[in-house]
C-alpha positions in Angstrom: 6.0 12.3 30.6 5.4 14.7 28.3 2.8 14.8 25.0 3.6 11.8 22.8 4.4 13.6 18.9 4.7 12.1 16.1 5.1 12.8 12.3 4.5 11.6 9.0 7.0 13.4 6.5 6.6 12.0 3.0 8.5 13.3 0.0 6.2 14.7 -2.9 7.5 12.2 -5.3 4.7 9.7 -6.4 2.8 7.4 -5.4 3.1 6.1 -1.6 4.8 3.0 -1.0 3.7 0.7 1.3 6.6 0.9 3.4 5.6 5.1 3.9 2.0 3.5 4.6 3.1 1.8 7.3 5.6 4.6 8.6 2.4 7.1 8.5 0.3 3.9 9.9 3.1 2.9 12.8 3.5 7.1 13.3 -0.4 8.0 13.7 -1.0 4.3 16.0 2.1 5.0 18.5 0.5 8.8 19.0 -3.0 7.7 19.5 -2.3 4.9 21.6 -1.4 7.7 23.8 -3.3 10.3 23.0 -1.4 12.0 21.5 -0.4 14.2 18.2 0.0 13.4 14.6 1.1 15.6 12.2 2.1 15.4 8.5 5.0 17.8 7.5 6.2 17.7 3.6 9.6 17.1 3.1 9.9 19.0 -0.4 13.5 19.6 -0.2 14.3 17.8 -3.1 13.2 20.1 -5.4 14.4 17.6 -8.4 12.6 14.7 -7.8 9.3 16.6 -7.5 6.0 15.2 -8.7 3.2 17.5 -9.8 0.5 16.1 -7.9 2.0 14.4 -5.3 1.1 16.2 -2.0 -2.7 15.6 -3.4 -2.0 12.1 -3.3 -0.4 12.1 0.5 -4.0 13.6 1.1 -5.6 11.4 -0.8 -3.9 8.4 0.8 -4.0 9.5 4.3 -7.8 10.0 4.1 -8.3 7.2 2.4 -7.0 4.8 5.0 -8.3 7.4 7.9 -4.7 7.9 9.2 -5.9 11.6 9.7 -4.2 14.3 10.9 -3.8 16.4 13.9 -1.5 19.5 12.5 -0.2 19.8 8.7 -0.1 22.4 5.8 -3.8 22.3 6.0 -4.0 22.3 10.1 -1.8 25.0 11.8 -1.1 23.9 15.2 1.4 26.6 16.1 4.5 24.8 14.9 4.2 25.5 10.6 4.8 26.2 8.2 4.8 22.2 8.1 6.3 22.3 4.4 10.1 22.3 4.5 10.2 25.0 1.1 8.2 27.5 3.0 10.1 27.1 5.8 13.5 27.2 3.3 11.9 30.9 2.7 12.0 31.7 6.2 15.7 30.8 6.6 15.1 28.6 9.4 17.6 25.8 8.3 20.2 28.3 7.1 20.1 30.0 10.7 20.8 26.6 12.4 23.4 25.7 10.1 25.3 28.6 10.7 25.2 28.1 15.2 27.1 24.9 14.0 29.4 27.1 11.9 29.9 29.4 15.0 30.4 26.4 17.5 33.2 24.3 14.6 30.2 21.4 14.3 29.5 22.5 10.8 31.7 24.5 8.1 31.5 25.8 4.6 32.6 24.2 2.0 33.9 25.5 -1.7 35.1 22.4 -3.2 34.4 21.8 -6.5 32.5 18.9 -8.6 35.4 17.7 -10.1 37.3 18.0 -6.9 35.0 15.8 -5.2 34.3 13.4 -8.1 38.2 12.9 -7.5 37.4 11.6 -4.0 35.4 9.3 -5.1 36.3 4.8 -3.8 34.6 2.0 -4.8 33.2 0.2 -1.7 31.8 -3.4 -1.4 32.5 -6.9 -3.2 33.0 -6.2 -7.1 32.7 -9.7 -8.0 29.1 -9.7 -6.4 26.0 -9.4 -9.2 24.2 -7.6 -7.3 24.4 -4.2 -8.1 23.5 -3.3 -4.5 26.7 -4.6 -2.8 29.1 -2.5 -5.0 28.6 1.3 -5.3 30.8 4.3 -5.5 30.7 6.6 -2.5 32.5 10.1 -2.1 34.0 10.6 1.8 34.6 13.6 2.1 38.4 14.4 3.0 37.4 18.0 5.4 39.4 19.8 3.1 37.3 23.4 3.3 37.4 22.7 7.4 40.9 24.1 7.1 40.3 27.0 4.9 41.1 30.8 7.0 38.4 33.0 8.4 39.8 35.4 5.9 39.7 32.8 2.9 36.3 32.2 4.1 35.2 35.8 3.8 36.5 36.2 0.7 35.1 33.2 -1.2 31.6 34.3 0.0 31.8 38.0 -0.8 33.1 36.3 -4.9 29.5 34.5 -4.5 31.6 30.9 -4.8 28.8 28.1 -4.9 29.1 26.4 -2.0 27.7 23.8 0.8 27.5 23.9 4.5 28.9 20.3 5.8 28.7 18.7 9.3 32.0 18.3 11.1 32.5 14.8 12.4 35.6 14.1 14.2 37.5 11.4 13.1 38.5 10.0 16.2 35.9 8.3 18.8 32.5 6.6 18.7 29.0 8.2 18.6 26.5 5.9 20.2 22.5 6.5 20.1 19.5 3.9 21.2 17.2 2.6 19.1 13.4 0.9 20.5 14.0 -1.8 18.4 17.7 -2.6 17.5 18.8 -1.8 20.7 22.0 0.3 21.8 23.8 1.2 18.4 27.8 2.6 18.9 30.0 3.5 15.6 33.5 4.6 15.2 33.3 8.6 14.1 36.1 7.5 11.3 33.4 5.7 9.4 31.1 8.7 9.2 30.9 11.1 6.6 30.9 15.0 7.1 27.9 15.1 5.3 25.9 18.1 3.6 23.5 20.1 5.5 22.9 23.1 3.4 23.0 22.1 -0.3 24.2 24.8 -2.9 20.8 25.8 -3.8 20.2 27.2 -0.2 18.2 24.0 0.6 18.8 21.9 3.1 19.3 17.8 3.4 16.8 15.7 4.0 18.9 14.6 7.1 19.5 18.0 8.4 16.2 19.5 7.7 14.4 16.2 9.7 16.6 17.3 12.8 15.5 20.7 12.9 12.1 20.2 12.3 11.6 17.3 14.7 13.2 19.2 17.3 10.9 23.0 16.9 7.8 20.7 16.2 8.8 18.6 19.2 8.7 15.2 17.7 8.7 12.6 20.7 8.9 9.3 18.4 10.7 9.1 15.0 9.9 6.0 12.7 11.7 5.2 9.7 13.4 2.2 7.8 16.1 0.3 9.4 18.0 1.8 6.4 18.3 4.7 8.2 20.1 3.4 10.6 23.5 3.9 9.3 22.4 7.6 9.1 21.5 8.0 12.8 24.6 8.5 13.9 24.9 11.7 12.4 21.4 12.4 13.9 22.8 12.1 17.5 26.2 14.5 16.9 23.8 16.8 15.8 21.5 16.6 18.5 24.3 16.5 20.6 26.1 19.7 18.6 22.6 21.8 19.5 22.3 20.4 22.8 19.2 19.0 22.2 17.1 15.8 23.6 17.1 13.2 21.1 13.3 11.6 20.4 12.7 8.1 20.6 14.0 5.7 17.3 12.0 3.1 15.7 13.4 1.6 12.9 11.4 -0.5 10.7 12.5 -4.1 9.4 13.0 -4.6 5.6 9.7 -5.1 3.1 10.3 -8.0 1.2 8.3 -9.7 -1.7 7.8 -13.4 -1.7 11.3 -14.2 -3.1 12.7 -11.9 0.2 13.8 -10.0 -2.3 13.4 -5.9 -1.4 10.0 -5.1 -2.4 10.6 -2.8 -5.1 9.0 0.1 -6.4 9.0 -1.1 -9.7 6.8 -4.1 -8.2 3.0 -4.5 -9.0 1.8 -3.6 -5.8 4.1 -1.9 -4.1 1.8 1.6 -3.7 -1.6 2.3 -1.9 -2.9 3.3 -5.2 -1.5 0.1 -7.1 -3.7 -1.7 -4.2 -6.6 0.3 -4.6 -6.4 -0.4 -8.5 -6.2 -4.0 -7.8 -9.3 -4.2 -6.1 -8.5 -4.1 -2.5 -9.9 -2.2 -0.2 -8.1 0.4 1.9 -9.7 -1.3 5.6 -8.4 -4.3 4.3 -4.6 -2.6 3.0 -4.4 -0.8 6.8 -5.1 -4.1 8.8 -1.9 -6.2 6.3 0.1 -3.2 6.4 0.0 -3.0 10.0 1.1 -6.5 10.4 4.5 -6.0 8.3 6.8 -5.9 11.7 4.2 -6.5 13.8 1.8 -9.1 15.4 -1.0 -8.8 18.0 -0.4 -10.7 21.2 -3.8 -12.3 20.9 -3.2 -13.8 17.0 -6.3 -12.8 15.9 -5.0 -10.8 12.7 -8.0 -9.4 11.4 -8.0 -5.9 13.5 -9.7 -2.5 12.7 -8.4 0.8 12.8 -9.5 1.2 16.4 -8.4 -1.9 17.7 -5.0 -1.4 16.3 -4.8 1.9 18.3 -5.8 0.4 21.6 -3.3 -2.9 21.1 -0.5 -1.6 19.1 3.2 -1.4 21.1 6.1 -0.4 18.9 8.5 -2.4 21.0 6.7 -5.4 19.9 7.9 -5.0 16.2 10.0 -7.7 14.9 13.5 -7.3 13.7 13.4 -9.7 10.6 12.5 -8.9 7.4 8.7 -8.7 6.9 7.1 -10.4 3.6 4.7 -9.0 1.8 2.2 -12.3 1.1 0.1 -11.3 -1.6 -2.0 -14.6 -0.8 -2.9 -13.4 2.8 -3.8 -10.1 1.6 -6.1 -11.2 -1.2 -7.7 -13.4 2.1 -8.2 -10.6 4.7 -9.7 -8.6 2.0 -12.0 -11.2 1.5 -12.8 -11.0 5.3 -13.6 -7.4 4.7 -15.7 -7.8 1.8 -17.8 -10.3 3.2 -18.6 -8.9 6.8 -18.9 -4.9 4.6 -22.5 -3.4 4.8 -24.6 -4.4 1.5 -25.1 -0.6 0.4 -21.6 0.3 1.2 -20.5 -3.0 -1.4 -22.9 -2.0 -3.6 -21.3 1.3 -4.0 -17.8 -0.5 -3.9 -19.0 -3.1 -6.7 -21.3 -1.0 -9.1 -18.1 0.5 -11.6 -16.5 -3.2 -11.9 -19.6 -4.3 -12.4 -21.0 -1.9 -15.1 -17.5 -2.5 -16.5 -18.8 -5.6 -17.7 -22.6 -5.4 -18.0 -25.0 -2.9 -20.1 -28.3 -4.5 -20.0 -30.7 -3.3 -18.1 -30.4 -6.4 -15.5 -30.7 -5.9 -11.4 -27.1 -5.1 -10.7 -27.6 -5.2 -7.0 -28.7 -8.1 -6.7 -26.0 -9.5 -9.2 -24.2 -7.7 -6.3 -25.2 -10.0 -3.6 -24.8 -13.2 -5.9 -20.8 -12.2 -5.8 -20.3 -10.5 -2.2 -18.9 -13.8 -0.7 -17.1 -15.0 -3.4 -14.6 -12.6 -4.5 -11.2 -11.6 -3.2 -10.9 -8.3 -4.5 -13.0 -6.1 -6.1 -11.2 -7.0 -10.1 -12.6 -10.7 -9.9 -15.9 -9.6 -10.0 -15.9 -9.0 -13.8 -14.6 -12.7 -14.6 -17.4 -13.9 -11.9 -20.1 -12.2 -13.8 -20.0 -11.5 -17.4 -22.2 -14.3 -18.7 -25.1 -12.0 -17.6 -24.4 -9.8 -20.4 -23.2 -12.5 -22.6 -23.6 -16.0 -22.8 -20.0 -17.2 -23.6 -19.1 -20.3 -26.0 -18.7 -22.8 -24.1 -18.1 -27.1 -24.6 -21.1 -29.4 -24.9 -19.2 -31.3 -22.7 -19.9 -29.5 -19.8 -23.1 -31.1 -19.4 -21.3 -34.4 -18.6 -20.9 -34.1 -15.1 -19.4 -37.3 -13.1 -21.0 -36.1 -9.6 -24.0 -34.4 -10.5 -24.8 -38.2 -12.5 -25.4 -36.0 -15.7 -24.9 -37.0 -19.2 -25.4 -35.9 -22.6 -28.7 -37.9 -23.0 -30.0 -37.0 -19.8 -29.5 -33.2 -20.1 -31.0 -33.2 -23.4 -33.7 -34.9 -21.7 -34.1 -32.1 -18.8 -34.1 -29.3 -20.7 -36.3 -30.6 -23.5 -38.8 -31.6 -20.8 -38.1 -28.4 -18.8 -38.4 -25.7 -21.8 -42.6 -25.7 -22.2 -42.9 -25.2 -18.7 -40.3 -22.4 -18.6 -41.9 -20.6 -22.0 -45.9 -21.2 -19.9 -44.1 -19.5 -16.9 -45.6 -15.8 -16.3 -44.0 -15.2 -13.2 -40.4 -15.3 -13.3 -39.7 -15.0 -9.5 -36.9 -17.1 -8.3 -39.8 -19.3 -6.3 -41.5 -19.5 -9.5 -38.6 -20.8 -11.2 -37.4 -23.2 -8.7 -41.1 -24.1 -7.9 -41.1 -25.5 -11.8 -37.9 -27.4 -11.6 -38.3 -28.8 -7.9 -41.5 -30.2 -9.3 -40.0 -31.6 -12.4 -37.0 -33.5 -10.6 -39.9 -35.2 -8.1 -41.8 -36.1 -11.1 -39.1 -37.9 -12.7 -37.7 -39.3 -9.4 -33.8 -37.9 -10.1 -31.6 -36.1 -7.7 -31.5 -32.8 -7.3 -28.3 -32.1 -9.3 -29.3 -34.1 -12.5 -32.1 -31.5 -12.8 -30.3 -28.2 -12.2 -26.9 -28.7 -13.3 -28.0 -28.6 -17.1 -30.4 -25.8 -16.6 -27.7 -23.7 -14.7 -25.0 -24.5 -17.7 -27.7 -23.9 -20.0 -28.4 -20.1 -18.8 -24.4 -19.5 -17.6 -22.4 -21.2 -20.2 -20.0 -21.7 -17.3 -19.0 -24.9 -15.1 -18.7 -22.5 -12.1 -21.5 -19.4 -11.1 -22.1 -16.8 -8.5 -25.9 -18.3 -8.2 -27.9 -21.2 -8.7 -30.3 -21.6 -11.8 -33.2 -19.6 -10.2 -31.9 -16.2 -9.6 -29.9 -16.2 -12.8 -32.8 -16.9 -14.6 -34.3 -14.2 -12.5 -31.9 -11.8 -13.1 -31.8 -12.3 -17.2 -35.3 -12.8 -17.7 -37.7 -14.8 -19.4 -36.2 -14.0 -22.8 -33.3 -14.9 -22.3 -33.2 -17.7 -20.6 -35.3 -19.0 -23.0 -33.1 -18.1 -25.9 -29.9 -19.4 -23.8 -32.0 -22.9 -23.1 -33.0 -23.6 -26.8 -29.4 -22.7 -27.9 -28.5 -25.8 -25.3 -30.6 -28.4 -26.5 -29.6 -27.5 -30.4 -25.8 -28.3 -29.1 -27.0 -31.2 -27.5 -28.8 -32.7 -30.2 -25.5 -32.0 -32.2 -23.3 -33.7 -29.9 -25.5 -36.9 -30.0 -26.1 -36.7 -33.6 -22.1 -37.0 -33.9 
């Protein structure tokens, strides 16, 4: 068998969307199952929907998830230039096209806009809402196939715009396999002669990912299953060239929660969206990967290596896979709380300056929230009472299952407060050394002491943290100040 080679091929047009993250994730894990070859190649044929900045973030996104490459723009491996303009300026697709032209599998054609907006039939149900079941298409009617060699000539020598279009006959079926869906056969009548060469000299996405699979010899192509209804067209062309077709594996359908089409205009529907939202990209690869496809031991928390070793594109599922934003905030949590301390330090440290500018121990505020969060965004709402101490109701020092009351808090931390202001030492033993004492003193459970001591210091009902180490962590000062502001609400609670 020979080399297995694969490609990623994203357009420069934005963002990537998690359905190109897990084409790039399904092409690089089918080639190093193997041992094989990935490559990225940019498909920049559409010069119009080009985004400055783009191909940085396919970089960007690849490295980021370590879905590195093998050959690219950046990596010759003797089949470049692996950017589709550059290899426009070499005339590669144009010199293909016109072997079609010379065997009657391709043809010019003049026709104008108007001409062609003429040809234009509404397809689909027009009572239907939904704006994708009715659409206008254009089918071509091969008028320019019939145009003289002479007429040809002539119309190119005048410089008349034109377009170089495949030529589909009409009659027949054109069948092709696909690793998932199975064997797929059409009727040629439905097909479309469809573009090839455009009338700016560039070629069609379709064309161009032909050519360029075939020169870069491309063993496995992986795509949407809305492709499908292009692949026909594919396979005549392979078949016009004589060439061997590569494998097909077409993707199921991204859906959000409502099974809806996960749209771009969604919240998360990018890498970078995810990465803004706190996840992190270990996390992003392992859910990604499991969009289509399951491992045969259910264990769904996999890493990068072990998705290379156990991934089998013909185990991806046909149905539509949905994107559960509730399963992804949980497997990042996995991730987070089995990362290396340093490496979540570094992680943690902007969200968590976001929100505090003392001078407090950050990494240890760190460690307080490691186990706790989903993403890296909750950390702010987890910790922000270290800068400030929020308002916050009296009430909360009435406490049903800690036993705690208004009286009885007011009792703690009155009792508590001289022994807090002697303290020197403001080590978390220290602290809890002072409190532990107390509550064996008084003879009351553990939770009647520390509950109004913690609500005193956090202001919150719920803390990354027990009394001692926020204590520890705001200092003598301040936990002072935050403890004296308690006992005046108190006292203002039971005074009515």
């Amino acid at each position: 068998m020979c080399k297995i080679r694969t490609r990623f091929a994203p357009s420069p047009t934005g963002r990537m969307h998690v359905g190109n993250l897990r084409t790039a994730l399904y092409e690089y894990l089918i080639a190093k199952h193997e041992g094989g070859t990935f490559i990225l190649r940019i498909e920049d044929t559409d010069q119009e929907r080009y985004v400055e900045g783009a191909v940085d973030i396919i970089y960007r996104t690849l490295e980021g998830t370590g879905l590195i490459h093998d050959e690219g723009p950046d990596k010759d491996g003797g089949y470049g230039p692996y950017i589709q303009s550059e290899r426009v300026k070499k005339g590669i697709y144009l010199e293909y096209a016109k072997q079609l032209i010379e065997k009657g599998e391709a043809y010019y054609c003049f026709c104008t806009k108007e001409r062609l907006a003429s040809l234009k039939q509404t397809v689909g149900n027009q009572e239907d809402d939904d704006e994708d079941e009715v659409k206008e298409i254009t089918k071509y009617d091969k008028h320019c196939l019939h145009l003289s060699k002479e007429e040809i000539e002539a119309k190119l020598a005048a410089g008349v715009p034109y377009v170089i279009r495949q030529n589909i006959p009409t009659e027949g079926t054109t069948t092709f396999r696909d690793a998932i869906y199975g064997e797929i056969t059409v009727k040629n009548e439905e097909l479309d002669d469809m573009i090839l060469i455009k009338s700016d000299g560039f070629p069609t996405y379709n064309f161009a990912n032909v050519v360029d699979d075939h020169l870069m010899k491309i063993t496995h192509v992986v795509r949407g299953n809305e492709y499908l209804s292009s692949t026909p067209k594919y396979t005549r062309l392979y078949q016009a060239f004589g060439w061997e077709e590569p494998i097909y594996v077409h993707l199921p359908l991204i859906t959000d929660e409502n099974r809806k089409k996960l749209s771009k205009r969604s919240g998360h529907s990018s890498y970078e969206d995810l990465i803004e939202q706190g996840f992190i990209p270990e996390a992003i690869v392992n859910f990604v990967a499991l969009l289509g496809w399951s491992p045969a031991d259910n264990n769904e928390i996999k890493s990068l290596e072990e998705l290379i070793k156990e991934f089998d594109y013909r185990n991806i599922n046909k149905s539509p896979a949905v994107f559960d934003m509730v399963k992804l905030r949980w497997m990042n949590s996995e991730y987070i709380k089995k990362m290396d301390d340093d490496r979540f330090y570094e992680l943690a440290l902007p969200y968590i300056k976001a929100v505090i500018h003392k001078d407090l121990d950050l990494r240890k505020i760190a460690g307080l929230v490691k186990t706790r969060i989903e993403t890296l965004c909750d950390i702010g709402k987890l910790i922000d009472f270290f800068e400030e101490l929020p308002e916050y109701d009296v009430e909360m020092f009435t406490h049903k299952k800690m036993k705690t009351t208004t009286e009885s808090s007011l009792k703690v931390l009155t009792d508590l407060l001289p022994s807090f202001e002697a303290l020197d030492d403001y080590s978390e033993s220290s602290i809890e050394k002072v409190i532990m004492t107390y509550i064996q003193e008084q003879g009351i459970k553990n939770g009647q002491g520390l509950w109004p001591v913690r609500t005193a210091v956090s202001g919150k009902q719920s803390t990354p943290g027990g009394a001692y180490e926020i204590m520890n962590i705001i200092g003598k000062e301040e936990s002072l100040r935050r403890i004296r502001i308690a006992i005046d609400k108190l006292k203002k609670a039971l005074n009515g």
